[in-house]
DRENKELUM-89818 format. One line per 10 residues: their letters; for each residue x, y, z of C-alpha. Coordinates in steps of 0.5 Angstrom, whole numbers, plus 500, padded with zeros to 3 digits. Each point is the difference from the previous one (the first is absolute). Layout:
N
A> X/Y/Z ~ ...
This chain:
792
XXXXXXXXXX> 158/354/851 ~ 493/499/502 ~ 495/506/500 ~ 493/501/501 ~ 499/494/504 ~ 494/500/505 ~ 500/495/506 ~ 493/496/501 ~ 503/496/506 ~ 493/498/502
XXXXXXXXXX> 499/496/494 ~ 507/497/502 ~ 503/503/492 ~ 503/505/497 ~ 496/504/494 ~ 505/503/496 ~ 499/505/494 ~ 499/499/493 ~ 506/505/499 ~ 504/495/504
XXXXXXXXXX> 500/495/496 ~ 501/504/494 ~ 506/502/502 ~ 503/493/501 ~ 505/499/494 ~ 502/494/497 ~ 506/498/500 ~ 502/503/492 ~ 496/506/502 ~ 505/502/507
XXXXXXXXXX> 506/498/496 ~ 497/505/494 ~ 499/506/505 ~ 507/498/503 ~ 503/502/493 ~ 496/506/499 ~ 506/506/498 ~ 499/507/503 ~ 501/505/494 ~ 499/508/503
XXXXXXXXXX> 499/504/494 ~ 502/508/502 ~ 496/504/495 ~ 494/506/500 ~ 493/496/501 ~ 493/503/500 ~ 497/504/503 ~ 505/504/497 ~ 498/501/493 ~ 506/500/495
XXXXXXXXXX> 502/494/495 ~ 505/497/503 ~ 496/499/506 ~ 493/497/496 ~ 506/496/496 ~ 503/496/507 ~ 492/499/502 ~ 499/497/493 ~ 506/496/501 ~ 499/498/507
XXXXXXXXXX> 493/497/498 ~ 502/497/496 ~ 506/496/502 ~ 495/498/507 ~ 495/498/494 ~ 504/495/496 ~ 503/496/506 ~ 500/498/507 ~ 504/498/505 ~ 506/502/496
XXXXXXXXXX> 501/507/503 ~ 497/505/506 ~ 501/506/497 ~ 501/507/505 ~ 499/508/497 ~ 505/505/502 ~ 496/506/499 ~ 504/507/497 ~ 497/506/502 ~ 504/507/502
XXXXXXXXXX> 499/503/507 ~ 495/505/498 ~ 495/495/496 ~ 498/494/504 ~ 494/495/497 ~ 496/495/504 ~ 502/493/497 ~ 497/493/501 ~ 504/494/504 ~ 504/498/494
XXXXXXXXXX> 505/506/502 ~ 504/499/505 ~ 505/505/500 ~ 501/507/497 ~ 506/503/498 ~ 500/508/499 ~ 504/502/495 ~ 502/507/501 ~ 502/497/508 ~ 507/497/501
XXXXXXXXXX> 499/498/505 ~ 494/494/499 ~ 504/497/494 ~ 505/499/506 ~ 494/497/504 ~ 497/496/495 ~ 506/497/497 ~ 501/498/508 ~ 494/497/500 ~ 500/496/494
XXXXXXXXXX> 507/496/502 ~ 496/500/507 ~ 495/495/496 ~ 502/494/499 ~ 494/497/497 ~ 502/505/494 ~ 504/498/494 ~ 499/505/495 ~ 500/507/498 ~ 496/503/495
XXXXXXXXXX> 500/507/499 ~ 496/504/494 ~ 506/505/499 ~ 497/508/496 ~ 506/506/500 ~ 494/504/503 ~ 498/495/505 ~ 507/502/504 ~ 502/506/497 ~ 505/503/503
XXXXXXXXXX> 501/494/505 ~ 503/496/495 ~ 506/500/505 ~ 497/498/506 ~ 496/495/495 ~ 507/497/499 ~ 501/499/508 ~ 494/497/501 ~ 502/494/494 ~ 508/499/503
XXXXXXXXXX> 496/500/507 ~ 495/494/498 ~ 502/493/501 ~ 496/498/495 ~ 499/498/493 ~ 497/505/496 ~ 497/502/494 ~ 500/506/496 ~ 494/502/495 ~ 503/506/496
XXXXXXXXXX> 493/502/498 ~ 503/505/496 ~ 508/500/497 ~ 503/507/497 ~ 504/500/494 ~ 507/504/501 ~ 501/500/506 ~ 506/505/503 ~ 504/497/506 ~ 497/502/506
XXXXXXXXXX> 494/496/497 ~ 504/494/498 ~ 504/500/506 ~ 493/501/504 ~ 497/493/495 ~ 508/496/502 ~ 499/500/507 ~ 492/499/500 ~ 503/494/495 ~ 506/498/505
XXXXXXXXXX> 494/498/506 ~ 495/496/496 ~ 498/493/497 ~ 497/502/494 ~ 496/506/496 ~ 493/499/496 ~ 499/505/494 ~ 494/500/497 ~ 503/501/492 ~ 506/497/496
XXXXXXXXXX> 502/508/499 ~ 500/500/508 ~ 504/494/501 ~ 505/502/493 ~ 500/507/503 ~ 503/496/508 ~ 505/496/495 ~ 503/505/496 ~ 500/507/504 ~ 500/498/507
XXXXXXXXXX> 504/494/499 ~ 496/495/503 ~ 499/492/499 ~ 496/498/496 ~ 500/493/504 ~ 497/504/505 ~ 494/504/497 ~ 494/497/499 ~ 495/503/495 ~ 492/498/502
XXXXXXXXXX> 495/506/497 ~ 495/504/504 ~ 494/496/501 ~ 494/500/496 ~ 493/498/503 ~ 496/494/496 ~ 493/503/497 ~ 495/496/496 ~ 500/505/494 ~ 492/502/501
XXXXXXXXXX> 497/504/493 ~ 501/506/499 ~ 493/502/500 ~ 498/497/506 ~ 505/504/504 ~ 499/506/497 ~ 492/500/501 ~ 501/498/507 ~ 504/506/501 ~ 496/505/495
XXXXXXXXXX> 505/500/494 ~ 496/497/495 ~ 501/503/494 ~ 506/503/502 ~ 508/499/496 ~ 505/499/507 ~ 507/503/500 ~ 502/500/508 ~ 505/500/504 ~ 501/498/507
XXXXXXXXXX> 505/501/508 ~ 502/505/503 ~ 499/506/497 ~ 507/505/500 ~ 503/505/495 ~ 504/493/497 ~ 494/498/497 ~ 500/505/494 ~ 492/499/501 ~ 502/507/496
XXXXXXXXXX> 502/495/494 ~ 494/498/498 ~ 495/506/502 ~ 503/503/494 ~ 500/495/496 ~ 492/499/501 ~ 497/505/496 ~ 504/497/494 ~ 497/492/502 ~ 492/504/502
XXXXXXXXXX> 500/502/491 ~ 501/493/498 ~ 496/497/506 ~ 496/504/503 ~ 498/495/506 ~ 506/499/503 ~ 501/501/508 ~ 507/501/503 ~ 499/497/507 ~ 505/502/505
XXXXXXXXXX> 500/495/506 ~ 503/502/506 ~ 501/505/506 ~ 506/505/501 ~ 506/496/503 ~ 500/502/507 ~ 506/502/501 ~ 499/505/494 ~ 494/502/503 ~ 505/501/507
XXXXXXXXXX> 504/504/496 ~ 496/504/495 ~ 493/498/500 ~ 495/500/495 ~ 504/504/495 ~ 502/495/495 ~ 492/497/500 ~ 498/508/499 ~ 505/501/495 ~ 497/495/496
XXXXXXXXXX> 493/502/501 ~ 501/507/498 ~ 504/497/493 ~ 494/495/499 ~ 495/506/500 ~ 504/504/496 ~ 500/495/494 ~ 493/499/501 ~ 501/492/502 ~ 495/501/506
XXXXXXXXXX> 495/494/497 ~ 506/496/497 ~ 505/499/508 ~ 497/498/506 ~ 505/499/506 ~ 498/494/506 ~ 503/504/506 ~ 502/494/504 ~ 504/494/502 ~ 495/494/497
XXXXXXXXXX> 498/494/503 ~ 504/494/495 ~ 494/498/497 ~ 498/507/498 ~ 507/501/498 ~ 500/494/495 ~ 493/501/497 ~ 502/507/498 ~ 506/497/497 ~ 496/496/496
XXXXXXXXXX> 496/503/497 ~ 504/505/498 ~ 502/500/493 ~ 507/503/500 ~ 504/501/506 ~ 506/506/500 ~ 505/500/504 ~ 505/507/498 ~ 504/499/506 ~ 505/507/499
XXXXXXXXXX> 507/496/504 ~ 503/496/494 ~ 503/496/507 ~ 495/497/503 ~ 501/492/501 ~ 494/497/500 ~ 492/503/501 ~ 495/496/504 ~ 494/504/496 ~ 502/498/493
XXXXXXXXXX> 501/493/501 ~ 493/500/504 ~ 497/502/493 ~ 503/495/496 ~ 498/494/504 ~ 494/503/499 ~ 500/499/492 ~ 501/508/500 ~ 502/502/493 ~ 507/505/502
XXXXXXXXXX> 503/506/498 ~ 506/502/504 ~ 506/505/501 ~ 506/495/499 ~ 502/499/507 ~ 504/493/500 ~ 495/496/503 ~ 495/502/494 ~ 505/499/496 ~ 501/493/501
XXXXXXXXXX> 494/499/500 ~ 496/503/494 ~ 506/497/495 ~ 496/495/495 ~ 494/504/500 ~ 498/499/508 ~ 499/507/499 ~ 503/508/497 ~ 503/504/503 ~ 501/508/499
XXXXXXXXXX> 506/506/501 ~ 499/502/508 ~ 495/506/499 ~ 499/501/493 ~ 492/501/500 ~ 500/499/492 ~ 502/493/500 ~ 495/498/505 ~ 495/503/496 ~ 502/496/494
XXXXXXXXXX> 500/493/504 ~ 495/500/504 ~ 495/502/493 ~ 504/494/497 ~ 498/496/505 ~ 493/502/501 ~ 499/500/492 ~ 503/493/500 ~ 497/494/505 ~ 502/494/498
XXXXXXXXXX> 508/503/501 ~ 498/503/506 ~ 497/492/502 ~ 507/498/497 ~ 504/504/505 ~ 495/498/506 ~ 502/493/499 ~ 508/501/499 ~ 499/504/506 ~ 496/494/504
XXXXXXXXXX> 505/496/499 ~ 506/504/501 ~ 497/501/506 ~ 498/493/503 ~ 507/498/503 ~ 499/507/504 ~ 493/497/503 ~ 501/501/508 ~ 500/492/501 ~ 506/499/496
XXXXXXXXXX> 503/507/504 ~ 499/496/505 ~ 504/493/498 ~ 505/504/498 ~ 502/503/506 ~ 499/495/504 ~ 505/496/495 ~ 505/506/502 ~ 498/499/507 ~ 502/493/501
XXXXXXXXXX> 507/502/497 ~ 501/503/507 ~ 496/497/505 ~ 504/495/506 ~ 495/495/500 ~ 499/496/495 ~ 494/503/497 ~ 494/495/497 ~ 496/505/496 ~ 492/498/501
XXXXXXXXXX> 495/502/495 ~ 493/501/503 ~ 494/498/495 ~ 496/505/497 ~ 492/498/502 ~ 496/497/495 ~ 498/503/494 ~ 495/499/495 ~ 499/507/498 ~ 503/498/493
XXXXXXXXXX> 498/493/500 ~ 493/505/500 ~ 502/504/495 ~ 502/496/495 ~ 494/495/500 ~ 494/503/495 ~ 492/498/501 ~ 503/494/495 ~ 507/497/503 ~ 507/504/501
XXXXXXXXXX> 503/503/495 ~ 507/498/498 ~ 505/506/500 ~ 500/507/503 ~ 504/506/498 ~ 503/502/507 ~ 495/498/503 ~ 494/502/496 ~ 498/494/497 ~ 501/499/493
XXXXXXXXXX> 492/498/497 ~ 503/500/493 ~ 503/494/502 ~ 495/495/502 ~ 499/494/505 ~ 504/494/500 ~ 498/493/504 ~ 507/499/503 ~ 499/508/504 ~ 493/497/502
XXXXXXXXXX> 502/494/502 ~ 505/502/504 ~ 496/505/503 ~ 495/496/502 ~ 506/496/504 ~ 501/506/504 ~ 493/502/501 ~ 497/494/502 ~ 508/500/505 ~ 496/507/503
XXXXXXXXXX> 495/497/501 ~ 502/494/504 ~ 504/506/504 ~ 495/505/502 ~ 493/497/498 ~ 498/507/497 ~ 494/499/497 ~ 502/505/494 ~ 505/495/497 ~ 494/495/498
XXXXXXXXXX> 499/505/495 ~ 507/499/497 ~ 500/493/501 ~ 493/501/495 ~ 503/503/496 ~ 506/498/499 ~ 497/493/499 ~ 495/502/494 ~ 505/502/496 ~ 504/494/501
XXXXXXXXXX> 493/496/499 ~ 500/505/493 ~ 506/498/497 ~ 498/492/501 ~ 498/497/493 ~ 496/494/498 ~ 506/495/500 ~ 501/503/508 ~ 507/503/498 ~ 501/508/500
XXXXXXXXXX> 501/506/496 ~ 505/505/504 ~ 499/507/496 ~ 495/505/500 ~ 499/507/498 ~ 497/504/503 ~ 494/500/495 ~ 499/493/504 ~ 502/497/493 ~ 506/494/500
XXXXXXXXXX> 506/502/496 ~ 505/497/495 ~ 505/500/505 ~ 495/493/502 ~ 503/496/495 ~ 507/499/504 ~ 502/495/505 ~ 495/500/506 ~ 501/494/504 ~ 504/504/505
XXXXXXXXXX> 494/506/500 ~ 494/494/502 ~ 505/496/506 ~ 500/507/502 ~ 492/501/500 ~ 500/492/503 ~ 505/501/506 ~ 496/507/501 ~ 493/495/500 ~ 503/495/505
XXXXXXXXXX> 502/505/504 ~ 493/503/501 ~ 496/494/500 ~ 506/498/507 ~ 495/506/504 ~ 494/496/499 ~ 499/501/506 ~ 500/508/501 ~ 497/501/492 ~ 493/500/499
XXXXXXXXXX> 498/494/498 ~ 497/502/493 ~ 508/503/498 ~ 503/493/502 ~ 495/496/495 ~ 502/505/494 ~ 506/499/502 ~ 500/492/500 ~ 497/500/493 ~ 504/505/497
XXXXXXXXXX> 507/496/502 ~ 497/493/499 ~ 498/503/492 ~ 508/502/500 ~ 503/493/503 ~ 497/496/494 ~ 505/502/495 ~ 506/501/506 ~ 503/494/499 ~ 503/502/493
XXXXXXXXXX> 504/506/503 ~ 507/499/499 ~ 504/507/502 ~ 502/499/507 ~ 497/507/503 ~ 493/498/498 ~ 501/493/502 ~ 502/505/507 ~ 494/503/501 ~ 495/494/498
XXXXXXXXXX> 503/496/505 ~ 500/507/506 ~ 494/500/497 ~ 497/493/501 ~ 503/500/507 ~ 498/506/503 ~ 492/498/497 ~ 500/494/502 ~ 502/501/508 ~ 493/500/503
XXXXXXXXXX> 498/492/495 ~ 505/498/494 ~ 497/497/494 ~ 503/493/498 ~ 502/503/493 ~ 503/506/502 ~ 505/497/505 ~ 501/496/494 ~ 501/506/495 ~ 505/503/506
XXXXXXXXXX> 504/493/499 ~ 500/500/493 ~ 502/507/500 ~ 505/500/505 ~ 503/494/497 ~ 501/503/493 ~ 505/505/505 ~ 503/495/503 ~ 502/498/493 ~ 503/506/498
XXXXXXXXXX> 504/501/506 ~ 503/493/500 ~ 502/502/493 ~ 503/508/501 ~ 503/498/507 ~ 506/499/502 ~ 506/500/506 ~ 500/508/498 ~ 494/501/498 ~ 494/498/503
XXXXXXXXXX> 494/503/497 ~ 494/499/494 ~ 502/502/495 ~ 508/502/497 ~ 499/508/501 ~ 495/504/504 ~ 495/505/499 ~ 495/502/504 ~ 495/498/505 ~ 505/495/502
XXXXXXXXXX> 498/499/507 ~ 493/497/498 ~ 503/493/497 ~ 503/498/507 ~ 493/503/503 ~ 497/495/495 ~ 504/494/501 ~ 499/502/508 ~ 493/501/500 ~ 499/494/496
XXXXXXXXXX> 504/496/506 ~ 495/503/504 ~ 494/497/497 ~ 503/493/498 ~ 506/498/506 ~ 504/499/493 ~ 508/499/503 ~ 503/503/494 ~ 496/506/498 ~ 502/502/508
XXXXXXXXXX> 508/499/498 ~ 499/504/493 ~ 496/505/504 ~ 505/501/504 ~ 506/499/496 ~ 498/505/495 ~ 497/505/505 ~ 507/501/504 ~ 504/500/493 ~ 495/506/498
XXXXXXXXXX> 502/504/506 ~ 507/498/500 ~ 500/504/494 ~ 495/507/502 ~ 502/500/507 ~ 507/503/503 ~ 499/501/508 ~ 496/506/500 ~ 497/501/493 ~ 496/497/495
XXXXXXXXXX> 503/501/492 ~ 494/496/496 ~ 502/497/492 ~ 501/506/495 ~ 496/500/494 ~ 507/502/498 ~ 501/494/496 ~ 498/495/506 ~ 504/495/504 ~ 503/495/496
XXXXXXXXXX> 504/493/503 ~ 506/502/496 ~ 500/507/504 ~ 505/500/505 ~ 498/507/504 ~ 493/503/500 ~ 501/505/505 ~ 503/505/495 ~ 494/501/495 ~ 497/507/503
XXXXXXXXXX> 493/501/499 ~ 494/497/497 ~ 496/497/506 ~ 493/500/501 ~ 496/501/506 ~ 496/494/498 ~ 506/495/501 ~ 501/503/507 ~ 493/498/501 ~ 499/493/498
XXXXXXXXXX> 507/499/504 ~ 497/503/506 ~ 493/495/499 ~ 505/495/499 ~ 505/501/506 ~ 493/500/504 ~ 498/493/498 ~ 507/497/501 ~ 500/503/508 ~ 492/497/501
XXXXXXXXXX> 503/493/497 ~ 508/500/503 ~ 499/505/505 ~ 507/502/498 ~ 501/508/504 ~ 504/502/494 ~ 494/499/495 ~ 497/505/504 ~ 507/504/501 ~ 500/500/493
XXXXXXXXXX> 492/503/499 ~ 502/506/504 ~ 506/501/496 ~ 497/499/493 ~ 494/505/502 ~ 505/505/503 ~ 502/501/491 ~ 494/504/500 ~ 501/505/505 ~ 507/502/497
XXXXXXXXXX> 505/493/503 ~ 502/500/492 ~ 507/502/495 ~ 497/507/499 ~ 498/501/507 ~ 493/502/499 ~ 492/499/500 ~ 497/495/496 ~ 493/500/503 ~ 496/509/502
XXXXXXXXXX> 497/500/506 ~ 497/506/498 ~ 495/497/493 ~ 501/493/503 ~ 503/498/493 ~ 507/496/498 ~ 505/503/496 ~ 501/495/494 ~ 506/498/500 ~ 508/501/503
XXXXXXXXXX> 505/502/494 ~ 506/501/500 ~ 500/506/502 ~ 494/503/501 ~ 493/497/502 ~ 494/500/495 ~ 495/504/504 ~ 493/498/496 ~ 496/496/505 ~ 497/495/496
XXXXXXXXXX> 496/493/502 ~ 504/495/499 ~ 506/504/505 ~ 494/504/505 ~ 496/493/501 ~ 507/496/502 ~ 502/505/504 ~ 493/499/504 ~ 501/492/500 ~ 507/501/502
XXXXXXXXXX> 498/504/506 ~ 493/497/502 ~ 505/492/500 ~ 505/504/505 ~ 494/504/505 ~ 497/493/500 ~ 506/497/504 ~ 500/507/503 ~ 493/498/504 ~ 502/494/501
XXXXXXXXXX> 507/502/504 ~ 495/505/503 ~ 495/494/503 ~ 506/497/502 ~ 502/506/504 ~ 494/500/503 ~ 500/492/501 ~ 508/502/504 ~ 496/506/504 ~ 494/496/503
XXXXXXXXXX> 505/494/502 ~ 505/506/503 ~ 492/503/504 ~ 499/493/502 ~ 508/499/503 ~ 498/507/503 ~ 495/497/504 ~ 501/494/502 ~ 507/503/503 ~ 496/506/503
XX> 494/495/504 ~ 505/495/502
């Protein structure tokens, strides 16, 4: 086990390598690599430039990015006898397709493995061709379970087709189709399951949505309209299409630009070289268009790829195969925010249905020509269109590909596989984002915040918790800015009687909105001052004595609060500022407050119901925290009891063994409601954070391993452990989506959601850091063993 290990027997001890003691394993980390599952997926993979290969490499990725110790995935690489590719270590195999004999060898190897237990291969007609047969073999050879992604299914097939697809059916676990028509066409025309299809669309790349312009400047298209299209170029792009229609789009818009991106395919090139490409450069000068096409001949990095597609203005895709499954380039564009226009193969036709977008007859030029004029003539339905297709789209995004699969992987695997999610980095970029010169804003459509909708305390509140949070973590020195900022605009809504206001414009003005209930909006700005004050001694001093002044102005009216949240925060608040020197009346308001919670729980509880208040709403998890934090601070037995009591009961009704279900704003959950678990949707990410901050409190003080079991489970409803299987926070912008519905997820990436998340994840990396610490505490005693063992 031991490597890199230098003797040094004269100083009477082994020196043993940094790289030694990082490769110890705990415990928990052996048993999580014991549990790893060996997945071989047999498919086209880059060098080689075709799309199923830049499919799997996507997909691949993607599946190593979102989890850990769950699965070691192997590459068998298809190629034929005559085109060979230099590839990087993850392939371990190669299959030549167009060679009986390697599928004999490769099956052998594989039921030779014993580490391996799932195939999963990436299945297009022309990727066998006339080795279908041997293909078949190959399946009833292996004895594995394996996983067939039809990436294309035809329609009416004959019965050398059919007969071909029951025996490929006859030999594997399960089939992944990219499309309802897909899986519909399996059922009914090649009589399969449908128990045994599962649909997971081609995935998408996350983007940030960058301005048009912007991009546009950068790559020298200012002042330019952008039609495009992109991928591999071949006749059954009908690029022809659209160079006809073009003269009708330059009258009407005589700025237009048709990019045309991408190479030939190569086994176009192989077969007739350049002659489709030539073909289209003699009819664009034929027509005149030398000023209004331009091609981008090459096989673009993704970053490029996506810049183009956002900032094109329309994309088109005039496919001439009326049976083509599913297309990669179209649902690049439309992630991208790109209006589409598009020939109706199926998958577009599932998606631009409810203005996601508009399709026309296969290589009719004329009713390109309308469309795309209707389009550049009409902005604001061309936004409409964007936005449908972005959401259509979001479910597609490659984490949640990646979820899915991995759902579909654990059906068939031996072992009983736990799912590790890794957590994304920190990111503060949307925090940044969202945060002008004045305070953070409170909406953002998207992700582009939303100005028009002002600044509230509660955001800003909220924000300074999770920026005092980095703070404390990283000691960035660029935190204190925010820190400054956030703080003054808490200090803006203060008035004379010490009690805030929560709503400004964005003209810096206090709204109408002002005159409701606001006791919940100050607790908020309270707890965040507490917690601020608690860093006093990594803060600059001149912010902590602000900070005590603003909070001491705020508590003199405190004792009057009744709502049970902002008596809640108060006490968080009070606790947390006064951890360094607790002043006699601020324990006393703590008491006072805690005992008006203690009222109401003795009043609402009972043998069945053990909580605050006849229903629950939102932030629940905060009332037992109060009431722990307000033991903490005075020993009083009962507020220890009501704290645990109540906490446990919370959770009994959010959590099941590997999942957190927090109330739904549906309704709520009444003590008279005898399920819960049957509402759908309506949670929010700011309760999973409060659960989580909660949950942190509650292990420091009973130091109970299912509180801290149960904050990984609560951050993993982020990262996609939820009823829709999706992301709820984007790595790409930093941002948090706003919310998990039914059947859908609200894609805005608002204040309130994106500083939760950040509260959430900076609570976990906390604990994080310090099972690190330990680690290395277990490491350095096992260094000290060592030599003591070696000197001896």
């Amino acid at each position: 086990m031991i490597n890199n290990v230098r003797s040094n027997h004269k100083d009477g001890y082994v020196a043993i390598n940094e790289t030694v003691f990082s490769s110890i394993k705990t415990p928990e980390q052996k048993k999580k690599n014991s549990n790893r599952s060996e997945i071989l997926i047999i498919t086209s993979y880059p060098p080689r430039e075709c799309g199923i290969a830049t499919y799997s490499q996507d997909l691949i990725l993607a599946l190593n990015n979102k989890f850990e110790n769950t699965f070691d995935i192997k590459i068998a690489a298809l190629e034929t006898k005559n085109h060979k590719y230099n590839y990087g270590k993850e392939v371990v195999s190669i299959l030549e397709t167009d060679n009986e004999n390697s599928y004999c060898e490769l099956a052998e190897e594989i039921n030779s493995n014993t580490s391996l237990e799932l195939v999963l291969i990436q299945h297009e007609f022309g990727l066998f061709k006339t080795n279908e047969t041997d293909f078949v073999q190959f399946l009833k050879a292996t004895k594995k379970s394996i996983i067939i992604v039809f990436h294309t299914v035809l329609p009416n097939p004959d019965s050398l087709l059919k007969k071909n697809i029951a025996q490929i059916n006859a030999n594997v676990v399960s089939f992944i189709v990219m499309t309802n028509n897909s899986a519909k066409l399996l059922h009914q025309d090649y009589g399969i399951t449908m128990e045994k299809i599962s649909v997971i669309p081609h995935g998408t790349h996350l983007v940030k949505h960058t301005d048009k312009e912007v991009l546009k400047e950068k790559y020298n298209l200012l002042g330019r309209k952008v039609i495009s299209t992109f991928g591999l170029l071949s006749s059954g792009k009908s690029i022809e299409t659209t160079l006809d229609a073009m003269p009708a789009i330059i009258e009407k818009n005589p700025d237009v630009l048709f990019l045309i991106i991408g190479k030939t395919h190569p086994s176009v090139v192989l077969e007739e070289g350049e002659k489709y490409r030539h073909s289209l450069e003699q009819k664009i000068e034929t027509l005149g268009l030398q000023d209004h096409v331009k091609f981008i001949n090459s096989f673009l990095p993704l970053e490029e790829l996506l810049d183009y597609l956002q900032l094109t203005d329309i994309y088109l895709f005039t496919s001439k195969d009326p049976n083509q499954a599913v297309s990669g380039t179209f649902s690049y564009a439309i992630s991208c925010g790109c209006p589409v226009i598009s020939t109706p193969i199926p998958h577009a036709t599932e998606i631009v249905q409810n203005k996601g977008g508009i399709t026309i007859d296969f290589e009719n030029s004329e009713q390109l020509a309308t469309q795309v004029t209707l389009l550049l003539d009409n902005p604001q339905l061309c936004k409409e269109i964007s936005n449908n297709g972005i959401h259509k789209m979001a479910p597609t995004a490659w984490e949640n590909s990646a979820i899915a699969h991995a759902t579909l992987f654990k059906r068939f695997l031996n072992k009983k596989l736990k799912v590790n999610y890794i957590k994304p980095a920190i990111n503060l970029n949307h925090l940044k984002e969202l945060t002008t010169s004045f305070a953070m804003i409170q909406f953002s459509i998207i992700n582009k915040p939303d100005l028009k909708s002002g600044y509230t305390l509660d955001d800003n509140a909220r924000a300074l918790v999770a920026i005092c949070q980095h703070f404390e973590l990283t000691n960035n020195l660029d935190d204190l800015t925010y820190i400054d900022q956030y703080y003054q605009f808490i200090h803006f809504c203060q008035q004379e009687n010490g009690t805030f206001l929560n709503y400004v414009n964005e003209a810096k003005k206090f709204t109408k909105q002002n005159s409701e209930n606001l006791e919940d909006s100050n607790g908020r700005a309270i707890w965040a001052l507490g917690f601020m004050i608690s860093l006093s001694d990594i803060l600059p001093e001149i912010l902590i004595s602000k900070a005590r002044k603003t909070m001491q102005s705020a508590l003199t009216s405190a004792v009057q609060m009744h709502s049970t949240r902002a008596m809640a925060f108060t006490i968080k608040g009070i606790y947390y500022g006064g951890k360094k020197e607790m002043l006699v009346e601020n324990k006393m308001l703590i008491k006072a407050l805690a005992n008006r919670l203690v009222q109401m729980y003795r009043h609402e509880s009972k043998a069945s119901w053990h909580w605050f208040e006849s229903y629950m709403t939102y932030g629940n998890s905060i009332l037992p925290e109060a009431m722990l934090c307000s033991y903490l601070t005075t020993g009083e037995m009962i507020y220890k009891e009501v704290a645990k009591e109540s906490f446990d009961f919370l959770l009994s009704k959010i959590f099941t063994k590997n999942s957190i279900k927090v109330i739904s704003n549906k309704g709520w959950l009444h003590n008279d409601k005898a399920v819960y678990m049957d509402v759908i949707g309506g949670e929010q990410p700011i309760d999973v954070a409060y659960t989580i901050m909660a949950l942190a409190k509650f292990y420091d003080t009973f130091k109970n391993n299912s509180y801290q079991q149960k904050m990984e489970i609560a951050f993993s409803w982020f990262l996609g452990n939820n009823h829709l299987h999706q992301i709820i926070y984007n790595p790409c912008t930093g941002g948090c989506y706003d919310g998990l519905e039914d059947k859908y997820i609200n894609l805005n990436q608002g204040a309130e959601s994106t500083v939760s998340y950040l509260m959430a994840r900076l609570t976990v990396e906390k604990y994080r850091q310090q099972s690190v610490t330990e680690i290395k505490k277990h490491h350095h005693k096992n260094r000290h063993k060592i030599a003591v063992t070696i000197t001896t």
